[in-house]
N, C-alpha and C positions, 0 to 999 in steps of 0.2 A: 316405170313411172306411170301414173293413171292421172285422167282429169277427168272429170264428169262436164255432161250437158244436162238441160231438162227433161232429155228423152232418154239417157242411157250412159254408162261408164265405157268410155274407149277408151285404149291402150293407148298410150304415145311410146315411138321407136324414138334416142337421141342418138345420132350417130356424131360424137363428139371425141372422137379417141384423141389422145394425149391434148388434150383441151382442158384447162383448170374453171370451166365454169359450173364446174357440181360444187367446187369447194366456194367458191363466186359468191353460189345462189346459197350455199348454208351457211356463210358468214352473214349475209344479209337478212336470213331470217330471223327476227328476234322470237323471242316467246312467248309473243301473242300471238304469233304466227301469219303476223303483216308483212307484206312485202314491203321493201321503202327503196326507193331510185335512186341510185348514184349519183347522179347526173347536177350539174352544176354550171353557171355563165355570169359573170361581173367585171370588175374596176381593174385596173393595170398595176402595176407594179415600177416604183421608181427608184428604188435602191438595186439597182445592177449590181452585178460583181462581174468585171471586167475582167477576163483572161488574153493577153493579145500574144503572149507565147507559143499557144499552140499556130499548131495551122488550120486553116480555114479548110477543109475539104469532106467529103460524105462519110470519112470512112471514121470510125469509133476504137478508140484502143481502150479496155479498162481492166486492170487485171483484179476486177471484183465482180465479173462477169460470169453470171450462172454458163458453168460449163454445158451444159444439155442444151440450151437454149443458142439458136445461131442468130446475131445480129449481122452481117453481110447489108448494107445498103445498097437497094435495088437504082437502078436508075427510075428516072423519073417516068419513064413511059411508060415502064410494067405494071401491071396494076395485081395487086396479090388475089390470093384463089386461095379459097379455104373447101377445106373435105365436109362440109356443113349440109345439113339439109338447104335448101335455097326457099324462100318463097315461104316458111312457116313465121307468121306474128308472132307467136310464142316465143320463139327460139329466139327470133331477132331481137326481141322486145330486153330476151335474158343474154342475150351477146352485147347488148347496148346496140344494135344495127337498127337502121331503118327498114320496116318494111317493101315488100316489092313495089307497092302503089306509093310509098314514098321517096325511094330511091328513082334515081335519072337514070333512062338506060341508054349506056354505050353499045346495044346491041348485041351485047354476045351473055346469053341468061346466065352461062353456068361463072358470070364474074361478077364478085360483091363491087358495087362503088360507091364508097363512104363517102358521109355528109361532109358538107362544106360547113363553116362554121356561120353562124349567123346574130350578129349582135342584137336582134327584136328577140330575140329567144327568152325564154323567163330565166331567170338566174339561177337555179336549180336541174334546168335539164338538159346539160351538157354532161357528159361526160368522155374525157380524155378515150378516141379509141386509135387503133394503129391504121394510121394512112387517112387522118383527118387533115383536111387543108384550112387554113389560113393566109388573112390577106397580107399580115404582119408577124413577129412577134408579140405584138404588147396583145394584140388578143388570145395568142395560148396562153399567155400571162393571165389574161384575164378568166379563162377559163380552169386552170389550173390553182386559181385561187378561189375559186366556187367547189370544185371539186374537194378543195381540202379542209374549208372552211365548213361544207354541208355535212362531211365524213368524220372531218377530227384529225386530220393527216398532217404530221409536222412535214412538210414538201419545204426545200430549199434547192437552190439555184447552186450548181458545183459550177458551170458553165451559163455565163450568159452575158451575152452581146446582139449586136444587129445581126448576126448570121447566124447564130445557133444556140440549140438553149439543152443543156443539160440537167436533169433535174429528177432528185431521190429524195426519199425519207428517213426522217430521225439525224438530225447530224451531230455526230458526238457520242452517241449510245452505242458505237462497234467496241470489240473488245474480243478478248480471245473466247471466253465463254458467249458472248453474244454476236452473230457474224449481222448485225444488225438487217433492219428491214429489207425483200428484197427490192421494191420498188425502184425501178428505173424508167425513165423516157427520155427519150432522144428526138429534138428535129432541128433540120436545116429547110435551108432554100433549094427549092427545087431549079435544077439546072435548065429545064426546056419551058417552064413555066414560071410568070409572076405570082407565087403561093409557097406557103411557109408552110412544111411538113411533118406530123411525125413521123418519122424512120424504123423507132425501135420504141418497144415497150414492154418492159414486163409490169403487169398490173396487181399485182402478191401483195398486201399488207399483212404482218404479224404483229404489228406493234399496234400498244391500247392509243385510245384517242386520248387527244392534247385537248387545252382552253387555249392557249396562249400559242399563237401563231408567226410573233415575231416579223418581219421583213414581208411575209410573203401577204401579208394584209395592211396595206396601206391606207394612210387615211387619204387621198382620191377615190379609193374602192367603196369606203364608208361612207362618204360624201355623196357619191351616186347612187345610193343605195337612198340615201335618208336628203336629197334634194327636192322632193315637192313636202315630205315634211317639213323643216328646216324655213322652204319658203312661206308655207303656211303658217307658224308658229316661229318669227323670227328672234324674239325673245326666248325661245326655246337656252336653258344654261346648257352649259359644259355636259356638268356632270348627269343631268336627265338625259342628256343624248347618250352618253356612257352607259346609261341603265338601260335602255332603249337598245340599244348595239348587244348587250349584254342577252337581253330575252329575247331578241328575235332572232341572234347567231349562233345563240351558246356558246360565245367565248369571251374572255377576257381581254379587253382594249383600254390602253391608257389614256386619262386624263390628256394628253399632250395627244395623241391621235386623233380623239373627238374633236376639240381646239382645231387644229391645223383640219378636220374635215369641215366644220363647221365655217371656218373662215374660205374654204374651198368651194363651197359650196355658194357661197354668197357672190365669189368673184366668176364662177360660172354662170351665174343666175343675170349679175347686173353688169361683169361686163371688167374688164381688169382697171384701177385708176388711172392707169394712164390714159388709155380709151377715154374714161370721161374727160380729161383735162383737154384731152384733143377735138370734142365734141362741146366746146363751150360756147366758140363764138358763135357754133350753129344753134345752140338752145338758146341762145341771148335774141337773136335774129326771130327765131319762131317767138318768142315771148312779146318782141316789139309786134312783128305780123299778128299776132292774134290778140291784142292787146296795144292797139294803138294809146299813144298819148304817154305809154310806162316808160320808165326809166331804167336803162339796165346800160350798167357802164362796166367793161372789163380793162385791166389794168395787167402790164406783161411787162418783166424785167430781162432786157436784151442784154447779150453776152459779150465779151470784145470777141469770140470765136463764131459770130453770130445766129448761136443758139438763143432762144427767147424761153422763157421758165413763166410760168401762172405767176400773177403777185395780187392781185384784188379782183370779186366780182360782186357788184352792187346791184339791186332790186327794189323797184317803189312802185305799184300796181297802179294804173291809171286810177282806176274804180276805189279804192286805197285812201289814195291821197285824196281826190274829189271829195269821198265820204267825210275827212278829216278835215278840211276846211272849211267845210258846209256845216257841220254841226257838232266835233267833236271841242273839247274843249282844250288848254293851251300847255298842257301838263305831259311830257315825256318822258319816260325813263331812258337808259340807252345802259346797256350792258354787255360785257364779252364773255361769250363763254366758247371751252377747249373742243373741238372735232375730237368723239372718242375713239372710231371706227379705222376701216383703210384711208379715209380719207385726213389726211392731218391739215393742221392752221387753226384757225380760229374761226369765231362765229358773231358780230358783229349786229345787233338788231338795238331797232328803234322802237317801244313799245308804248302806246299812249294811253288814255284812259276816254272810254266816250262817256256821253251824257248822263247814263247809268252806273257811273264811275267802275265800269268794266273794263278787260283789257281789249287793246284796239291795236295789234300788231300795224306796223306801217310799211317799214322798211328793213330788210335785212342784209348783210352783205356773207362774204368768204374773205378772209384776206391770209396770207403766209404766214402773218408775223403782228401781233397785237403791239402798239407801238405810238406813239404819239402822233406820227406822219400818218399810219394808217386811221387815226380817229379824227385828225384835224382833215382828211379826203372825204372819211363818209360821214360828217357833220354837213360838210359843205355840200353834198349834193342832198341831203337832205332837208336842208334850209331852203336851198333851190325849190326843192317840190312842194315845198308845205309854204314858201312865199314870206318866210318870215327875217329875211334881211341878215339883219345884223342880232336879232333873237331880240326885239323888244316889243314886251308881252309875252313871253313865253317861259315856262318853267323847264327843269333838265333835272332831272334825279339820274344821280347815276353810283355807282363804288366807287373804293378807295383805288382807284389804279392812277397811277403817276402821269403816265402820257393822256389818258383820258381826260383828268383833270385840266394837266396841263392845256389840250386843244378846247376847251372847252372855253377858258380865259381868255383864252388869245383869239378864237374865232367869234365866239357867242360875246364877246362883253356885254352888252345889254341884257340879258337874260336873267333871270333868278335862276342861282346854279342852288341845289339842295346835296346832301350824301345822302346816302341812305344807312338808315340808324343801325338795322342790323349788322351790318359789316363794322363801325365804328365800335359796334358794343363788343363783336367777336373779336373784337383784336384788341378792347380794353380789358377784358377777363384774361385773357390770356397774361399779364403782366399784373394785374391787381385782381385776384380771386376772393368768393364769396359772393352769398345773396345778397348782402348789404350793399355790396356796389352796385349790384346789375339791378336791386329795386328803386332805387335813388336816380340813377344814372334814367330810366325810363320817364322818372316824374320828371327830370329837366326837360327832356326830352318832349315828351307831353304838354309841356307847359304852355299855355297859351298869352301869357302875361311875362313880361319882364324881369318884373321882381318874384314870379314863382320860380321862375328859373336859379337868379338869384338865391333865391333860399335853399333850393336844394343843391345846388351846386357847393354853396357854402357848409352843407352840409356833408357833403365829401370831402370837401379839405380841413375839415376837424379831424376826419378820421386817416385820410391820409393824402398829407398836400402833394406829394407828388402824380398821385392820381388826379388832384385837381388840377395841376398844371400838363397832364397828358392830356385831359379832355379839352382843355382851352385854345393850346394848340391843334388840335384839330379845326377850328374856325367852329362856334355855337350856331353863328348866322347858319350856317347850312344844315345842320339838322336837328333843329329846336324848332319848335312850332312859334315861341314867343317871337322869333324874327324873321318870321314868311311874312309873304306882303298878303295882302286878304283879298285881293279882286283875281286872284286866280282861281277861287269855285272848288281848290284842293285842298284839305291840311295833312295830306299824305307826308310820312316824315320816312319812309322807307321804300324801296323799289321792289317792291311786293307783283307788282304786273309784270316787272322784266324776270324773276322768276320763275313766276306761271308760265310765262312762255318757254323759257328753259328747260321744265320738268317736262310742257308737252313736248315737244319736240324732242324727247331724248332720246329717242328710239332710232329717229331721223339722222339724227348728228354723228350714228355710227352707219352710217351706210354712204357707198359714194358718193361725190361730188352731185352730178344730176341728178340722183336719186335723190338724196337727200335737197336739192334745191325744191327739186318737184314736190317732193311730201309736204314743204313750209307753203308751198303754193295753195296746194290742195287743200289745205287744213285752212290756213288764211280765208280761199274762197267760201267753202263751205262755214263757217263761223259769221262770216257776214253776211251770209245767204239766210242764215238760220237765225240769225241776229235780228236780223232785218222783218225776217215772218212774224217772229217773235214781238216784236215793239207795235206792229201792225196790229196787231189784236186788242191793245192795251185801250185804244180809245182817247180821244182826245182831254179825259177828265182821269188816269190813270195812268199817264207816260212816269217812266221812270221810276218804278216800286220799290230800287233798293235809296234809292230819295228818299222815298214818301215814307218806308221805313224809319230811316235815320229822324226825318225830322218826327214822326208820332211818336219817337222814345226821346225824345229833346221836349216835345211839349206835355209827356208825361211831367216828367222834371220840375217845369214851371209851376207847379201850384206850391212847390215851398220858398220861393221866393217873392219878396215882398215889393208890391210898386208903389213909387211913391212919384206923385207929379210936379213937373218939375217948371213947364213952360209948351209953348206949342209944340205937341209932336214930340214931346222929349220929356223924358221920365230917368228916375234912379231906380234902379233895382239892389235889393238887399239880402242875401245869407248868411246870416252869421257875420264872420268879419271880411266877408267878399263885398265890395259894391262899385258896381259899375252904370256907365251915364249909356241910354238908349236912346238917339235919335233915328226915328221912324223915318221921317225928312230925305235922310242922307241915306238910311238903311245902315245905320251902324251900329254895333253895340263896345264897351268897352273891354270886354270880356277876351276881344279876338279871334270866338271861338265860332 
């Protein structure tokens, strides 16, 4: 064999007799004539196969056992001696060995002593050698599936438990014309030392590379592989992670692997849900601490065996609330929506609308179980904070939910309670289909007058009275515009802010408990931090632009109606066969609009 320097061709002597690393070194050379590394380091393996039959002891029986080859198990003191040159980079480099300067020495030169395994390692430069130690199993595991994964190697587990792990290629491909791969390794625990060994190994592949790895690639192993992606890109889907897994392994992982890494990954990262449930009275406490004046109430359901379980956690920011008294106006939405993530229950929020008829998150809670008890607890602590009694003066847009409603009559009496249109309308199509309804149904809806409502409403029951008597029973007063009271500053007829706040937050609602509390935080503060910069700039002759909006397309409008005067301050206005009475005086007009 020859290798060149820049000053000259030397000869290299190997003295490797009955050593298979010539065949080693020409399997691994491709045809471009690049070397590529064996070597391989990653994730564990959780599908054991458990043999408890045998016995536990050093010694190996297998009568598939290359005869030429002696596996005898050394005690743990001896340390093997090879007929090898010592001390050449080269050679060690093609043995898979450390060289001298990185080898530890035990003082005696003419004896190799292999590397310890080391989990900082990069995942690629490990490779399985004879008399490598480990601190456990589940790290030859782990190394063992880099090695097969890098190579192509169907490797499976014949043997493996906490004391020993046996482990060959191809299973199921022997046959009498095919004596299948010869690929064997063998380790136990070492008797005189804490360190998990291999014993035996014969390193021979003949068999072509695999995609499909089966058991030996687990999704923990994928999951740490693609954990600071994952965390970076949390919305990252399923199946881009699959394609991902795919290009960077060259193998084929299923749909159901990626999933189970992807959700492995997230509970490494934030921490398992029980953890956070057990962390809540402390996040509640740092919230009060750093956030005097806030409101944060938690609710726990004790056990007659007395174990206590999560059952409600409420939140209403000092800074929140103040803003909302001082100057927002008196219009709430309140809506439930499902926890999509590890964390299950429900999601509970209070969403108002400020001065700019924007959304104004307030309050939001967690509760177990969405329910009429749980909305008639966080009504009431949110009337608490906003000061408003028994809700008179105050509007509530909220859906069709049963118990909602229901707490909403029995706590709020005084209130104008509204629905919100969209949900009435999606669950009137559903039963009476076609545009004809849903264009009609929006004019009542619309309606600002009593008798438009009327007309259109009448004009659903020509076409079909039972659709007029669905809508009627629904209550009109709550989501018709002709029967809102007019000094609440809203003619909002659907909960279009509770929503908004839903969509942002979606992301939140699949992530645990704290995590996701904290994200509604964070988002909350900055929104009103930005909100607030924002209104700053406008000028004391400019507040409020999507107002000033609305009314410049209102007094477009007016030049086609006709005034006619009437008495002081008060005038009739006319279109067509529209007219209504304008007193300036009062700031009224007849129109309701």
């Amino acid at each position: 064999m020859s290798t060149y320097t820049p000053e000259a061709e030397l000869d290299v002597y190997i003295d490797h007799q009955n050593d298979p690393i010539l065949d080693w070194a020409e399997n691994e050379v491709l045809s471009d004539g690049n070397w590529y590394d064996l070597d391989d380091n990653e994730e564990e393996d959780d599908n054991e196969e458990e043999d408890h039959k045998e016995e536990e002891d050093d010694s190996d029986e297998d009568d598939n056992l290359d005869d030429i080859m002696a596996y005898e198990h050394e005690v743990d003191e001896e340390v093997h001696t090879f007929n090898k040159t010592v001390g050449d980079d080269f050679l060690n480099k093609l043995s898979g060995k450390l060289s001298d300067d990185d080898q530890p020495n035990d003082g005696k030169d003419d004896k190799v002593v292999f590397p310890v395994h080391d989990e900082n390692q990069e995942w690629d430069k490990m490779v399985p050698i004879l008399g490598m130690k480990f601190a456990n199993p589940m790290q030859l595991k782990l190394c063992l599936t880099n090695y097969a994964v890098k190579n192509g190697y169907d490797l499976w587990y014949e043997k493996s438990d906490h004391n020993r792990l046996l482990v060959k290629c191809c299973k199921g491909k022997k046959n009498k014309k095919n004596k299948g791969c010869p690929f064997r390794l063998w380790a136990t625990w070492m008797r005189n030392e804490r360190s998990f060994q291999i014993k035996s190994l014969i390193d021979n592949h003949n068999c072509s590379r695999v995609f499909k790895f089966g058991s030996i690639v687990t999704y923990k192993w994928i999951g740490n592989h693609f954990m600071n992606e994952i965390l970076q890109k949390p919305k990252m889907s399923v199946r881009k992670l699959k394609v991902k897994v795919s290009k960077t392994f060259n193998l084929i992982a299923s749909v159901g692997q990626c999933r189970n890494a992807r959700r492995y990954a997230f509970k490494e990262i934030e921490g398992t849900l029980k953890e956070h449930y057990a962390k809540t009275w402390s996040y509640g406490e740092e919230l009060r601490r750093t956030n005097p004046g806030s409101t944060v109430k938690m609710d726990v359901d004790a056990m007659p065996d007395g174990a206590t379980y999560f059952s409600k956690f409420y939140v209403c920011l000092k800074g929140v609330k103040d803003g909302w008294i001082k100057g927002c106006r008196r219009v709430i939405g309140l809506d439930g929506c499902f926890l999509k993530g590890v964390c299950r229950g429900q999601l509970l929020a209070a969403v108002g609308r400020d001065a700019n008829n924007h959304i104004y998150p307030l309050a939001w809670a967690v509760v177990a179980v969405e329910s009429k008890e749980t909305w008639k607890w966080f009504v009431d602590l949110l009337l608490d904070d906003i000061g408003m009694g028994n809700g008179h003066g105050l509007t509530l847009i909220s859906y069709q939910h049963k118990g909602l409603l229901e707490a909403v009559k029995e706590r709020v009496p005084a209130a104008e309670h509204r629905q919100c249109a969209r949900h009435i309308c999606a669950n009137f199509m559903k039963k009476f289909k076609g545009q004809q309804f849903s264009t009609l149904f929006w004019y009542a809806a619309a309606s600002t007058t009593q008798a438009k409502f009327e007309q259109h409403m009448n004009e659903i029951k020509k076409i079909e009275p039972l659709a007029y008597d669905h809508l009627m029973e629904r209550d009109p007063k709550t989501w018709s515009k002709a029967f809102f009271q007019t000094d609440r500053a809203c003619d909002a007829y659907e909960n279009g802010v509770s929503e908004s706040f839903n969509s942002i937050i979606g992301a939140a609602r699949k992530r645990p408990l704290i995590t996701m509390l904290e994200e509604i935080r964070i988002y909350v503060m900055e929104r009103l931090c930005r909100q607030k910069n924002k209104g700053s700039s406008w000028g004391d002759l400019n507040i409020c632009p999507a107002i000033r909006l609305k009314l410049s397309k209102i007094k477009q409008l007016q030049r086609f109606w006709r005034v006619v005067p009437s008495g002081y301050q008060k005038f009739e206005v006319r279109l067509l066969q529209d007219e209504y009475v304008v007193d300036l005086g009062k700031k009224t007009c007849g129109c309701r609009g």
